[in-house]
N, C-alpha and C positions, 0 to 999 in steps of 0.2 A: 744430630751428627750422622753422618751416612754412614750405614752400615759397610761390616768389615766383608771383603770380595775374596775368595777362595779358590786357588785352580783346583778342579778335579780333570778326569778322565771319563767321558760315557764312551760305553762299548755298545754294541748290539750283535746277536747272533742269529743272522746273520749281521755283516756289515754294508751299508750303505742307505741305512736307514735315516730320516731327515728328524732331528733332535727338537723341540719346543723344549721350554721350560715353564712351568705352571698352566700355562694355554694357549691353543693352538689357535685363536687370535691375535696373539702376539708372533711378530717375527722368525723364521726359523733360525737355530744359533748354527745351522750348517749340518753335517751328514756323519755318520759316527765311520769310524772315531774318532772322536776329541779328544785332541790332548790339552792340557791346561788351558780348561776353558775356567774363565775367570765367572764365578757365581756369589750372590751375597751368599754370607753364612746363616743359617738356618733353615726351616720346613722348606722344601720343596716339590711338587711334581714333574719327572722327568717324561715329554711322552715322546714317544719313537712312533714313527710314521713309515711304514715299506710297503711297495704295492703287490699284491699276493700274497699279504700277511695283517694278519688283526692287530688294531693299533695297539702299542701295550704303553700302561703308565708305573712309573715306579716312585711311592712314595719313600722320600729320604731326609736325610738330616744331616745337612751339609756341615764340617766343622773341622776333617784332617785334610789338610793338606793336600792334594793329589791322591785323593779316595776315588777309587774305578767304580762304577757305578754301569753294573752292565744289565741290558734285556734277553732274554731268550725268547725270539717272536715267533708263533706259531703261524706257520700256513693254512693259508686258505685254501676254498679247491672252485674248479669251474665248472660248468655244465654247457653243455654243446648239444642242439639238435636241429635234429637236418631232415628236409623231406626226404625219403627215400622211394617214394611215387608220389605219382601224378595227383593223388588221393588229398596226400597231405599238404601242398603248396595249395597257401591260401589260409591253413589253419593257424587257432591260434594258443598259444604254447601259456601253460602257468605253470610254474615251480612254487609248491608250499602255497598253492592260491593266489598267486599274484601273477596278473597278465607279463609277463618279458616280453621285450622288443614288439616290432612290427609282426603284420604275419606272415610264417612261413612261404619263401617265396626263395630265387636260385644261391642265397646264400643262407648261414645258420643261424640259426636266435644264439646268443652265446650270454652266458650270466657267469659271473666272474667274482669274485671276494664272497665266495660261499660259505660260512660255515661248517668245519667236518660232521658226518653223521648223515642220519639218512632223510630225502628228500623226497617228495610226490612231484613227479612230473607226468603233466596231464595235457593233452594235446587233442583239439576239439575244432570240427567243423560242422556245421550244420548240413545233414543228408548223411553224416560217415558216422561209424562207431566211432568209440571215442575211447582213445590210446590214453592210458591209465598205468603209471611202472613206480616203483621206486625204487631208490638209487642208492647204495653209501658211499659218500664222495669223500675221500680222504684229502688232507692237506698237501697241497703241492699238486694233485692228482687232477688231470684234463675228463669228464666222463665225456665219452661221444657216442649221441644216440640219434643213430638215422632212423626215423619213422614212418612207418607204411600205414594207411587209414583206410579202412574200407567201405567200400557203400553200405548203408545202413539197408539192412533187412526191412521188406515192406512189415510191417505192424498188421496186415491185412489177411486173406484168404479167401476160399471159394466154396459153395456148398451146393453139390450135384441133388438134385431134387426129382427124382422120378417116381412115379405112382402106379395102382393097377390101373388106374383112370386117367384116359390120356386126353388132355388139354384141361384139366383140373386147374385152377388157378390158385396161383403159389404167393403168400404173403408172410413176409419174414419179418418180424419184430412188428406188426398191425398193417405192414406197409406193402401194396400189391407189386409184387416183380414177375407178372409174364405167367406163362402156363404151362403144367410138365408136360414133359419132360425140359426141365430147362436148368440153367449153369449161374447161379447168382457170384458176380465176383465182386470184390474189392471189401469185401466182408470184414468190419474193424473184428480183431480177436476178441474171445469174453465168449458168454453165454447168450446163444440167439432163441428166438421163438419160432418154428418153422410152421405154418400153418397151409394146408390143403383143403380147398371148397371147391365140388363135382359139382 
């Protein structure tokens, strides 16, 4: 025999939240609030759906009459960033590790249904240092982070090599570079061996 069908009431706080009942593969029964929405009696999951807010489900146990049945949904928050030079169009943006949108280019990567609390946002080109922040993004709350990248420092250097003996020939790491007085550049950093043979 079909079971017994009971109006309740779903609320949500906020309101205009889109209502399932048990799952969100089945049809929606419409947008709260509901008023005397006809439900079978017993176990149910109510889930509420709002965009810039985390889905919420409320387990209940349907059985009086026009029983309100309300959510309190929490907001979400979003994260905004924007080249703010020439540096950073082109680069490419992760939040918490994961690559967002295309890359930076005349509009913003934008991530939206964030979780509150705080986030690593990391923003990377190949030749620039690499913009490294993090953020606490409150619920409801837009963060906007325009980013500047700068050329990457050479890794390199130069090491002036003069002697009492001029035209001595000068070998840096086994390897012959020219004769002093002379200017060896492009030097990786670290520890070298500078060696002179008159």
């Amino acid at each position: 025999r079909a079971q017994r069908e009971v109006p309740i009431n779903v609320e949500s706080v906020p309101a205009g939240a889109t209502v399932y009942i048990d799952s969100t593969d089945a049809n929606a029964i419409g947008m709260t609030p509901r008023r005397n929405l006809r439900v079978s009696a017993g176990e149910h999951v109510i889930i509420f759906r709002l965009h810039g807010y985390e889905e919420a489900r409320l387990s209940v146990n349907v059985r009086r009459r026009r029983e309100t049945f309300r959510a309190v949904l929490r907001a979400l928050g979003s994260i905004e960033v924007s080249p703010a030079n020439e540096g950073a169009r082109g680069a490419t943006v992760r939040i918490d590790g994961v690559v967002v949108g295309e890359a930076l280019g005349g509009s913003p990567v934008h991530l939206s249904n964030i979780q509150p609390g705080r986030h690593q946002v990391r923003v990377e080109r190949e030749g620039y240092e690499i913009f490294e922040q993090w953020v606490d993004v409150r619920g409801g709350q837009l963060v906007r982070m325009p980013v500047s990248l700068q050329e990457a420092r050479s890794n390199t250097g130069s090491i002036l090599v003069a002697s009492d003996v001029v035209g001595a020939a000068v070998f840096l790491d086994g390897q012959p570079r020219g004769n002093s007085p002379t200017l060896i550049e492009d030097v990786s950093t670290g520890t070298h061996s500078v060696e002179l043979r008159a």
